[in-house]
Each structure stands twice: as structure tokens, then as C-alpha cells.
C-alpha positions as YAML, in Angstrom:
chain: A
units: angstrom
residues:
- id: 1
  name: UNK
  ca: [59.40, -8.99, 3.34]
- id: 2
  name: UNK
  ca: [57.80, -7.12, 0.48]
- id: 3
  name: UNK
  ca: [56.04, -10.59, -0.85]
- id: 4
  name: UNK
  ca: [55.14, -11.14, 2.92]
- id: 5
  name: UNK
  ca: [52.98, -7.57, 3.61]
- id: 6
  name: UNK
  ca: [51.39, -7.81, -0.40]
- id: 7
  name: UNK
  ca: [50.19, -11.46, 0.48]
- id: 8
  name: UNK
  ca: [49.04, -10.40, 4.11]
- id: 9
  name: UNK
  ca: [47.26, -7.20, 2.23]
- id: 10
  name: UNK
  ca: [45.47, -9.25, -0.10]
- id: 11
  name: UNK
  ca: [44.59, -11.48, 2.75]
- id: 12
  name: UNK
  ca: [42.84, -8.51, 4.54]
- id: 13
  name: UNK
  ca: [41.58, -7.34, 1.82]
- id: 14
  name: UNK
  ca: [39.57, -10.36, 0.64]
- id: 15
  name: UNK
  ca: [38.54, -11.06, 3.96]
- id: 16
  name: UNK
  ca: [37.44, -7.45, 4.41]
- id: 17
  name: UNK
  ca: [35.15, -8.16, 0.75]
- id: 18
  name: UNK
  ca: [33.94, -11.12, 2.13]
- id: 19
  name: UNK
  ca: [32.27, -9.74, 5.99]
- id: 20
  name: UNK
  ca: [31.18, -6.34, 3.29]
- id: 21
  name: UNK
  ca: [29.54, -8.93, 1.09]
- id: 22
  name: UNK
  ca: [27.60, -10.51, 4.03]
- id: 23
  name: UNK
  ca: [26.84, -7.44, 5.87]
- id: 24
  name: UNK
  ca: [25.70, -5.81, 2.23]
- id: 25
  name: UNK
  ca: [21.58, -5.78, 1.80]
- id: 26
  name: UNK
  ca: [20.72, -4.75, -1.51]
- id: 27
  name: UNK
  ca: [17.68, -3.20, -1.08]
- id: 28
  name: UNK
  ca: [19.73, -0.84, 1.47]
- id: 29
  name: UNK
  ca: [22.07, -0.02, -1.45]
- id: 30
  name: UNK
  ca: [19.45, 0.32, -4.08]
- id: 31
  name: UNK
  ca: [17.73, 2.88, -1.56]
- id: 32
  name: UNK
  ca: [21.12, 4.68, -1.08]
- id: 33
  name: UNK
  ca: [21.67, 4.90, -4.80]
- id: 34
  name: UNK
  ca: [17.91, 5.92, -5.07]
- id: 35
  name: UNK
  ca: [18.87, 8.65, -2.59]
- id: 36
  name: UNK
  ca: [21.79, 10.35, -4.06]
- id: 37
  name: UNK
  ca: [20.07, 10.50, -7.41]
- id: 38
  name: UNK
  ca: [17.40, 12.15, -5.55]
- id: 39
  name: UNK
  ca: [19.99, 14.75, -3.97]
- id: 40
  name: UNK
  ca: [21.72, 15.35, -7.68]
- id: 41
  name: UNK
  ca: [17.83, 15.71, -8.90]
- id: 42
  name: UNK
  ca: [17.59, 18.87, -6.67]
- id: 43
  name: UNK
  ca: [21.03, 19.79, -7.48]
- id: 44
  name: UNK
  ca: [20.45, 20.18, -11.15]
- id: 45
  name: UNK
  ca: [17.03, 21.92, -10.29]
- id: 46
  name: UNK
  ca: [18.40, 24.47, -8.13]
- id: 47
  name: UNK
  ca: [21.03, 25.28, -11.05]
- id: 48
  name: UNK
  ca: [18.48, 25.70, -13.67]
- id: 49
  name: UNK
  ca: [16.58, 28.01, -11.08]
- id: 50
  name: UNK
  ca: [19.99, 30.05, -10.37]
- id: 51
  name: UNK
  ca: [20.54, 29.84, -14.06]
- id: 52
  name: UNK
  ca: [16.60, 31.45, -14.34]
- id: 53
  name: UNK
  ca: [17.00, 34.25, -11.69]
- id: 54
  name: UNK
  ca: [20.00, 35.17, -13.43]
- id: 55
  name: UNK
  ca: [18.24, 35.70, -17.20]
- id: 56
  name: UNK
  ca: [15.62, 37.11, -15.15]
- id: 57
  name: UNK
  ca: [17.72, 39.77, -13.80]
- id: 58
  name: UNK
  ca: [19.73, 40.93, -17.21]
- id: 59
  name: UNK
  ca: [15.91, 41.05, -18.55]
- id: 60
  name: UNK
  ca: [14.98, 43.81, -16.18]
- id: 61
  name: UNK
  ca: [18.50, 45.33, -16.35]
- id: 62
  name: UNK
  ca: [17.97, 45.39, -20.37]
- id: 63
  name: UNK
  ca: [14.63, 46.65, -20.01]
- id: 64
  name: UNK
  ca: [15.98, 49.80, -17.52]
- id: 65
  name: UNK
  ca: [18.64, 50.58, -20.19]
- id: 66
  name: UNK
  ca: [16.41, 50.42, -23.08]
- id: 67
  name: UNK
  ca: [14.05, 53.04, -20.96]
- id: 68
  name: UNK
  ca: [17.03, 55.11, -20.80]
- id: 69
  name: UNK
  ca: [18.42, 54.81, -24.21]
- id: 70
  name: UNK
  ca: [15.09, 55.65, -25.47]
- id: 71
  name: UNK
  ca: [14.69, 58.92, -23.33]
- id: 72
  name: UNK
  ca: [18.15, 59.76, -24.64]
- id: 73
  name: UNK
  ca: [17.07, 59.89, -27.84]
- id: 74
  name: UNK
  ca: [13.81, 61.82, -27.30]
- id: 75
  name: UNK
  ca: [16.10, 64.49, -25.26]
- id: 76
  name: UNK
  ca: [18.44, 64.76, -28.58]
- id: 77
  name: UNK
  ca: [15.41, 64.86, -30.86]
- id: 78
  name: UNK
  ca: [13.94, 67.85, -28.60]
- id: 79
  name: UNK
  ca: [17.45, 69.42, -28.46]
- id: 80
  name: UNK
  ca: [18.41, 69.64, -32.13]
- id: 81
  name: UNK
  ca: [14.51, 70.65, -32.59]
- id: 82
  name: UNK
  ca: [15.85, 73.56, -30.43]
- id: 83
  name: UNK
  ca: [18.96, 74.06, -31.97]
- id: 84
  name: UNK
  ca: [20.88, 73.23, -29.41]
- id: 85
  name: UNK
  ca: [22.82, 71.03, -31.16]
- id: 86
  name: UNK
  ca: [25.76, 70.25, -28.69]
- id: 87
  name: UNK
  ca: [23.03, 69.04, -26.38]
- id: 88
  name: UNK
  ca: [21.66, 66.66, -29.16]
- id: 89
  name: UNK
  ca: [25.10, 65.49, -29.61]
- id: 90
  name: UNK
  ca: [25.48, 64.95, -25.84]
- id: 91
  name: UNK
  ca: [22.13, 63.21, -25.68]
- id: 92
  name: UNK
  ca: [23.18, 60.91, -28.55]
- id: 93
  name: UNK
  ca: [26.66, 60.04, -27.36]
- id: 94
  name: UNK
  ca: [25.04, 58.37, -23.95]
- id: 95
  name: UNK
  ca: [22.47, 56.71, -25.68]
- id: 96
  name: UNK
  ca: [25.15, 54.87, -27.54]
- id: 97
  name: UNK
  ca: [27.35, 53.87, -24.51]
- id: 98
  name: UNK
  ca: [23.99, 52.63, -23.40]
- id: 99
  name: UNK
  ca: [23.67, 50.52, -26.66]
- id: 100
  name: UNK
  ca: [26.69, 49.13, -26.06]
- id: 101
  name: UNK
  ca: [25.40, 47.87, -22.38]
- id: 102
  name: UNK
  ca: [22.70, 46.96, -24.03]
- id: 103
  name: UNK
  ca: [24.26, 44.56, -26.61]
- id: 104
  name: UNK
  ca: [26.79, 43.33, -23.79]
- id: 105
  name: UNK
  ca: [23.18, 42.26, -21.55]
- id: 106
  name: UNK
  ca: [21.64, 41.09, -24.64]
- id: 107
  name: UNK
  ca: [24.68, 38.33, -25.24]
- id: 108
  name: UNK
  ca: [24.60, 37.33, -21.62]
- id: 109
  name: UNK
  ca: [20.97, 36.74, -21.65]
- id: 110
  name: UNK
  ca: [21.51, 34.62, -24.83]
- id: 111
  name: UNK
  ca: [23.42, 32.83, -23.21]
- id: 112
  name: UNK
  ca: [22.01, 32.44, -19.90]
- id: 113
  name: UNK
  ca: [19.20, 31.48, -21.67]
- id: 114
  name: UNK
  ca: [20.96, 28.49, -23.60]
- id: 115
  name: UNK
  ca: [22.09, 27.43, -20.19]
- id: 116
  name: UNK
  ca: [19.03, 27.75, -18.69]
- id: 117
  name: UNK
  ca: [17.46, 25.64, -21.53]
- id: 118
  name: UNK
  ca: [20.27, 22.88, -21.45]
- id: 119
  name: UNK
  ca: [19.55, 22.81, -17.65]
- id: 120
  name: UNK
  ca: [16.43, 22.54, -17.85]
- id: 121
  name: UNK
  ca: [16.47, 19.49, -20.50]
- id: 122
  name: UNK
  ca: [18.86, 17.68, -18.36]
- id: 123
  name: UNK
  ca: [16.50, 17.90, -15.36]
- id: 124
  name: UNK
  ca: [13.98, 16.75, -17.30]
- id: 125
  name: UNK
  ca: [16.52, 13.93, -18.43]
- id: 126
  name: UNK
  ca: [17.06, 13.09, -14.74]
- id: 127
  name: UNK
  ca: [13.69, 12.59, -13.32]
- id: 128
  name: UNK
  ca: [13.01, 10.08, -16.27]
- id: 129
  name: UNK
  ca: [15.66, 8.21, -15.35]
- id: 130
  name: UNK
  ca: [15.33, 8.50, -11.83]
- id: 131
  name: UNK
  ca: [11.65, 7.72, -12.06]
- id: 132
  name: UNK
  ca: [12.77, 4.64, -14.49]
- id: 133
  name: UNK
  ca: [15.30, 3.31, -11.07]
- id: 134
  name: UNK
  ca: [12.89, 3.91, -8.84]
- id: 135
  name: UNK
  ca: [10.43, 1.39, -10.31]
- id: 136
  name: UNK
  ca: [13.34, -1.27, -11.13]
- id: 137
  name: UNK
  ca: [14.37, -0.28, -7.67]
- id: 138
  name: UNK
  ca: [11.24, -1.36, -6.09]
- id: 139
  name: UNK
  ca: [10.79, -4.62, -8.33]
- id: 140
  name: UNK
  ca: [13.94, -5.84, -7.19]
- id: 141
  name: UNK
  ca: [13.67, -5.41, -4.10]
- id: 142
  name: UNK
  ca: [10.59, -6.95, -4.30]
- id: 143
  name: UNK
  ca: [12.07, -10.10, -6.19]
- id: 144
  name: UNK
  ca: [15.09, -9.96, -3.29]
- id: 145
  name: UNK
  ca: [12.86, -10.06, -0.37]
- id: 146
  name: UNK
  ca: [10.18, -13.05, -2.00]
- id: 147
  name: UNK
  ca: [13.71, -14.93, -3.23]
- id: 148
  name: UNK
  ca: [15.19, -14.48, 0.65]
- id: 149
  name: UNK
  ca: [11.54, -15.83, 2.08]
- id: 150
  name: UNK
  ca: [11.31, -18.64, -0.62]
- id: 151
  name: UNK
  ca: [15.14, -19.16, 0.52]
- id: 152
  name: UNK
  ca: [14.26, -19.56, 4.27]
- id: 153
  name: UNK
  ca: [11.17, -21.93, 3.55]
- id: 154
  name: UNK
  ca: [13.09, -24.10, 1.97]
- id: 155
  name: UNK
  ca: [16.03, -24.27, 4.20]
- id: 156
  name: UNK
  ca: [13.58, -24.29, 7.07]
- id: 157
  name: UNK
  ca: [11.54, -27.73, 5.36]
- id: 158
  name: UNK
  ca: [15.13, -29.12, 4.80]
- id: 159
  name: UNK
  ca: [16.12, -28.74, 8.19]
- id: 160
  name: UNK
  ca: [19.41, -26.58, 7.24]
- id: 161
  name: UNK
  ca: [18.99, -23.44, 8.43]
- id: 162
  name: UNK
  ca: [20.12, -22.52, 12.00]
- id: 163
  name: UNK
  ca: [16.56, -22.00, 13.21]
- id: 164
  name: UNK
  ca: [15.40, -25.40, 12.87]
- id: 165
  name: UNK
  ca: [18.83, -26.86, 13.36]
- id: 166
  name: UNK
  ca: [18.80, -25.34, 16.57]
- id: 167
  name: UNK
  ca: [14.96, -26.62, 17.30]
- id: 168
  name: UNK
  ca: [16.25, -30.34, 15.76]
- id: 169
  name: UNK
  ca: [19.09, -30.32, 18.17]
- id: 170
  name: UNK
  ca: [16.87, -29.53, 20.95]
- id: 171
  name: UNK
  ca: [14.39, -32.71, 19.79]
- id: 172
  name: UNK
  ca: [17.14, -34.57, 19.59]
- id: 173
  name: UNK
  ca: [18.55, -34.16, 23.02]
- id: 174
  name: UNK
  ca: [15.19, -34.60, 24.56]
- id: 175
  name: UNK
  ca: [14.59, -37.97, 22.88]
- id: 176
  name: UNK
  ca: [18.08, -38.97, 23.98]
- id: 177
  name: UNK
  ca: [17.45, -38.02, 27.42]
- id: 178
  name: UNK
  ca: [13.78, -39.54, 27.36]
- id: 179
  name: UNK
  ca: [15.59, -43.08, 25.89]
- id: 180
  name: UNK
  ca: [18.55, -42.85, 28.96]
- id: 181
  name: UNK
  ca: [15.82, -42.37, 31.50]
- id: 182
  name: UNK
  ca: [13.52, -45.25, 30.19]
- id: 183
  name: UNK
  ca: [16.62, -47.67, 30.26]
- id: 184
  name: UNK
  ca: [17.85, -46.27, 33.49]
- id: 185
  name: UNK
  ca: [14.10, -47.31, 34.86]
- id: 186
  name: UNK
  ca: [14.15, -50.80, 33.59]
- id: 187
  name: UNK
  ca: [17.91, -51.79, 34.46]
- id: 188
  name: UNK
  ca: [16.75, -50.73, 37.84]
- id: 189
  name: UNK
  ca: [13.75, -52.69, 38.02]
- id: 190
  name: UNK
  ca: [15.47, -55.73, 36.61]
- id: 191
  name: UNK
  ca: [17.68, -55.49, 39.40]
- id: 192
  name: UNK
  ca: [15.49, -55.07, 41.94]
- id: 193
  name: UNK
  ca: [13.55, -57.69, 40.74]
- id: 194
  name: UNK
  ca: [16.27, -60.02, 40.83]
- id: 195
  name: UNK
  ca: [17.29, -59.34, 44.40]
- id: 196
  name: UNK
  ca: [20.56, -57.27, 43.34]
- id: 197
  name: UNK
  ca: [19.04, -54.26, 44.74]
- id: 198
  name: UNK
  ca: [16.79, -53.77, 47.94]
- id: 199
  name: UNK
  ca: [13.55, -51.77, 47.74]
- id: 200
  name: UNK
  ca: [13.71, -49.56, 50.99]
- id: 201
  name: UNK
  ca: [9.71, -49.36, 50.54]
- id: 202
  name: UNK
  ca: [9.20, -53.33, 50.63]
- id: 203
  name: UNK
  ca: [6.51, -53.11, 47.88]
- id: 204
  name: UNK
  ca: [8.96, -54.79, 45.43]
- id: 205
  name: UNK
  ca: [8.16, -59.12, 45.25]
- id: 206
  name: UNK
  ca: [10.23, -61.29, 42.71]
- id: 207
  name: UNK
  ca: [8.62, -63.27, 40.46]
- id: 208
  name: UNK
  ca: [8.88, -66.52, 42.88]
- id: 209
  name: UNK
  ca: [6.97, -64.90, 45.29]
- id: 210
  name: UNK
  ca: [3.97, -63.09, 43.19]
- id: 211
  name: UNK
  ca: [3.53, -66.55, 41.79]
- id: 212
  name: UNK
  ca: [2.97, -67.95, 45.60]
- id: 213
  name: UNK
  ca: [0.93, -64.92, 46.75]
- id: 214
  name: UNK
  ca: [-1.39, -65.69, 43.49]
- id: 215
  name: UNK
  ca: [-1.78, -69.28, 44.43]
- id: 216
  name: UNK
  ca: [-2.00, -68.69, 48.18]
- id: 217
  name: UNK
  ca: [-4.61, -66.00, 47.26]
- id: 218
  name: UNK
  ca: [-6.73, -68.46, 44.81]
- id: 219
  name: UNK
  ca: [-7.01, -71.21, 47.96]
- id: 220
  name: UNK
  ca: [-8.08, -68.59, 50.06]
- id: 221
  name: UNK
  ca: [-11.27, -68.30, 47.91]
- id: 222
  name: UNK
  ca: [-11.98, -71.68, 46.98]
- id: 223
  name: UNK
  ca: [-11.50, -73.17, 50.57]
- id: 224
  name: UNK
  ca: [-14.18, -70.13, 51.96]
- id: 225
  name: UNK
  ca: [-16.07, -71.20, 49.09]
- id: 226
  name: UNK
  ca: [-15.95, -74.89, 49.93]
- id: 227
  name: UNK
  ca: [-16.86, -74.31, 53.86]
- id: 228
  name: UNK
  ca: [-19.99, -71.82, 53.14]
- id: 229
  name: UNK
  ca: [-20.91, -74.53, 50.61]
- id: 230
  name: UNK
  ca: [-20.36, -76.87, 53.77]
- id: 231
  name: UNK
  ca: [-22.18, -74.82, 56.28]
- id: 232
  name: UNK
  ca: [-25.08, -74.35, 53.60]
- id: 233
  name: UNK
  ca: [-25.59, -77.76, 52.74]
- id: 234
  name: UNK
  ca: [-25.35, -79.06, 57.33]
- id: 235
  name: UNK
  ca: [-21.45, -80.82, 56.45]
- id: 236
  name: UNK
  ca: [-18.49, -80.24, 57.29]
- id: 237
  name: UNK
  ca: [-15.97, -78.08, 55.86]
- id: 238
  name: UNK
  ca: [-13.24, -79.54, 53.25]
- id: 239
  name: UNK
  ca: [-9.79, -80.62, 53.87]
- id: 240
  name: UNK
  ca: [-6.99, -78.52, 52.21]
- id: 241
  name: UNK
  ca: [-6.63, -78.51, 49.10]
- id: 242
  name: UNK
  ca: [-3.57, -80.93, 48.67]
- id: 243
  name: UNK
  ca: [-1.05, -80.08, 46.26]
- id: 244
  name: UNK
  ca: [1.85, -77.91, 47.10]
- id: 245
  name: UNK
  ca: [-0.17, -75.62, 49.70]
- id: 246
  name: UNK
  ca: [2.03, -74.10, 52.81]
- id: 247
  name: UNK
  ca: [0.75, -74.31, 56.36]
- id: 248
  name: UNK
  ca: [-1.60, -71.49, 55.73]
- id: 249
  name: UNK
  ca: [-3.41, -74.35, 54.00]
- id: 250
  name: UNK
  ca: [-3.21, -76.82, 56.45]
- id: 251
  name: UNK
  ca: [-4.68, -74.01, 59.20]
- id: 252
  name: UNK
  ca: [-7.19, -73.26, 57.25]
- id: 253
  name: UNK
  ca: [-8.24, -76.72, 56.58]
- id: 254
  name: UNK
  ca: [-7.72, -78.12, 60.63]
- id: 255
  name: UNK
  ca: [-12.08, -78.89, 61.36]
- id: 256
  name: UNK
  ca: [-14.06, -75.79, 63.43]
- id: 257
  name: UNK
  ca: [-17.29, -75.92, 64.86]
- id: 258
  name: UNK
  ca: [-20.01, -76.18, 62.46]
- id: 259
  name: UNK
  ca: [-23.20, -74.52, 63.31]
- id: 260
  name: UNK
  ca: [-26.19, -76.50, 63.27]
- id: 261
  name: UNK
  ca: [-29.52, -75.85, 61.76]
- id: 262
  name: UNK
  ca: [-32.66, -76.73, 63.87]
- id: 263
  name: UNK
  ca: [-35.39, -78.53, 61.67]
- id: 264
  name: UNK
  ca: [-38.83, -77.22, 62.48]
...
């Protein structure tokens, strides 16, 4: 059972790497990274400003205490001038617990100031190298998004990607459809012409009877030709053309009445 959930864990794991990897851009994660360096950028600033308000403070601290350590000494130099001695005593014994405040502030800001320094080269540090990721940032995201088009032109020319195998599907139905209709039309007119299918209109003649319709047609004409010819010239009009005519000839051909010219 324990072999059963690793395998089925390692299972959902890889398939879980393998949707990340497809849903991962990038550029997205190169901005992201770009981003959090950004955020620790301003961190590091704000520290070496914290660090700088600080030194800033023990300096004005120091220079209070100084102020007071010196006016301690002027009071003890006035006092023993006086020869109050006790008070020159008294005078010196603060200035020297100020001394000692003094030297206490004076190895903070030391070392405020070595922090502040350290800071402020690491910030310094920072920005290069966040300026230096920026521009490789932006060049490969350039090279990823001319790569990806160059990618899509040539699967679009090769007819693989699912744009143009959708449009090549679509072509390829139509013809298919185009081709069944076109046979469709001609088995049906084969048919029709051979007499295995009626034509509800009547407009549809078999081969048989075009032919007879030509010829009947063609006698037509030469036999009107033959009696204006006839009538023109003070005969008569023809016989029928002999030669596998139908009674429409023979009408045709029975004599009529020819007009008669009058000679002057």
C-alpha cells in the first residue's frame, strides 16, 4: 500500500510539473523575479536610511552632551577661581559621568556608522545587479517572444499548428462536399437521361430523341428553303426530302397552291 500512494504521488506530481510547465511564460517569471528584486532594492534602502536617522540622532545627542560637559567645566573653572572648591569638585564629577555618555554615544555612532556604510555599499551592490537583470531580462524576453513568432510562422507554413489545421480541415470538408454534390448531379442526370428517372418538368430528352428533334429541325429549314426557292423561281415546291423523315415530312411535302406571278 505504501509502494501504491509513493507511485500515485509521483504520478501527481509529474503531472502537476507538466500543466506548471505549460501554463509557465517566462517573461511573466522574469518580470516576477524582476519585481521582488525591486521590493528587496527598497528594503535594503530603507535600512540604510533607518541605519542614517539613527547616526543622525546619537550625533545631536553627542553634540548636547558635549555642550554640557563643556559648561561643566567652565562652572568648575569659575568655582575653584572662587574658592569654592567643593563646587569645582561637584562641577567636575558631572562632567565626567557625562564623558562617559559621551564615549558610550561615540562607540554607537562608530558603529552605526560602519553599518550605515556596509548598507549603503550593498545597495549600491543591488541596483548594479538589478540594473544588470533588468537588461538580460528584457533581451530575453525579447529573444522568447521573436523565437515563439518565428515558432508559429513556421508551424503555420507547415500546416501543424491548430490554427491552420483547423482552417485545412475546414478546406478539406468543403472540397469533399463540393466533389459529393458534383457526382450526386451527374449520377442523376445519367439517370434521367437514360429513362431510370422521370423529369417532373418534361424538359429532360434522351439522346435518341435530341438526335430526331435536330434532324426534324434541319428539314424544317431546307424544305422552307426549297419552296421560297420554288415560289421565287414560278415552280412548284419540292417533295420531301426522302431518307428516314417521319410524317411531319411527308405533310410538309403533300403540293399547296402556288401563287402565280402576272407578266406585264
Amino acid at each position: 500500500m505504501s509502494g501504491v500512494m509513493k507511485r500515485m504521488g509521483m504520478i501527481f506530481r509529474a503531472k502537476a510539473n507538466k500543466a506548471l510547465d505549460r501554463a509557465e511564460d517566462p517573461r511573466e517569471t522574469l518580470d516576477y523575479s524582476y519585481q521582488k528584486q525591486l521590493e528587496l532594492l527598497q528594503k535594503v534602502r530603507r535600512g540604510v536610511a533607518d541605519v542614517a536617522t539613527s547616526r543622525k540622532r546619537l550625533e545631536l545627542q553627542l553634540t548636547e552632551l558635549q555642550k554640557k560637559s563643556a559648561t561643566y567645566e567652565d562652572q568648575g573653572r569659575k568655582a575653584l577661581a572662587l574658592g569654592r572648591e567643593d563646587l569645582a569638585r561637584e562641577a567636575l564629577s558631572r562632567r565626567a559621568a557625562l564623558q562617559q555618555q559621551v564615549t558610550d554615544l561615540e562607540t554607537q555612532h562608530t558603529q552605526l556608522q560602519g553599518e550605515e556604510e556596509k548598507l549603503t555599499l550593498a545597495s549600491q551592490r543591488l541596483q548594479a545587479k538589478v540594473d544588470a537583470f533588468r537588461t538580460k531580462k528584457e533581451t530575453i524576453k525579447a529573444t522568447y517572444t521573436a523565437a515563439q513568432a518565428q515558432t508559429q510562422i513556421g508551424e503555420a507554413f507547415s500546416g501543424i499548428s491548430e490554427e491552420m489545421g483547423d482552417v485545412g480541415m475546414a478546406i478539406q470538408r468543403a472540397e469533399d462536399k463540393t466533389e459529393q454534390l458534383r457526382a450526386r448531379a451527374g449520377a442523376l442526370d445519367e439517370l434521367i437521361a437514360s429513362g431510370a428517372l422521370d423529369d417532373p418538368t418534361g424538359m429532360a430528352k434522351d439522346d435518341i430523341q435530341a438526335e430526331l428533334d435536330r434532324l426534324s429541325g434541319g428539314s424544317d429549314v431546307e424544305l422552307e428553303l426549297q419552296r421560297m426557292k420554288a415560289e421565287l423561281a414560278g415552280g412548284s415546291a419540292p417533295q420531301a426530302i426522302e431518307g428516314g423523315q417521319g410524317g411531319q415530312s411527308q405533310q410538309q411535302a403533300q403540293p399547296q397552291d402556288t401563287p402565280r406571278f402576272d407578266k406585264q
